[in-house]
C-alpha positions, 0 to 999 in steps of 0.5 A: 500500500505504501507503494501506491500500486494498482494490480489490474486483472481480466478474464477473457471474453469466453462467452463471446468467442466461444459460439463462434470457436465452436461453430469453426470446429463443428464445421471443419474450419478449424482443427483444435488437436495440434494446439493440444499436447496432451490428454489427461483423465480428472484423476491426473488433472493435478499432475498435468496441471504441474507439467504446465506450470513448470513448461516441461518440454511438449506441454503446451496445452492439455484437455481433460476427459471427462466422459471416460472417467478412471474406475473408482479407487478402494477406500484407503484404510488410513482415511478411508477416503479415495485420493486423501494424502497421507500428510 
């Protein structure tokens, strides 16, 4: 605060390129799988998300599949909770 620095953020305009990017796929126009790198399930959401972030080389953009989810995990017996670290 002493400083006086103003910290500004925005967010991207999803909803209003989104139809359109859509639309370009729907039809052919546009070919989203060279801008993605890799595909990861939502269990391995965490680890992909690392990647990224520490720009390994060939992580350039991730999808994450929903639809085909990863079989479920036993309870764990510490936690009983699937995925709970043990921290």
């Amino acid at each position: 605060m002493r400083k006086n620095l103003t910290l500004r953020m925005g967010a991207c305009h999803h909803r209003r390129y989104l139809p359109r990017l859509v639309d370009r796929v729907a039809s052919g126009a546009l070919d989203p799988p060279p801008v993605l790198t890799h595909w990861a399930v939502t269990d391995d959401a965490v680890a992909a998300y690392g990647n990224l972030d520490r720009r390994e080389p060939g992580w350039t953009k991730v999808a994450l599949d929903i639809a085909d989810p990863a079989p479920p995990r036993a309870p764990d017996p510490l936690w009983g909770v699937p995925g709970m670290p043990e921290d």
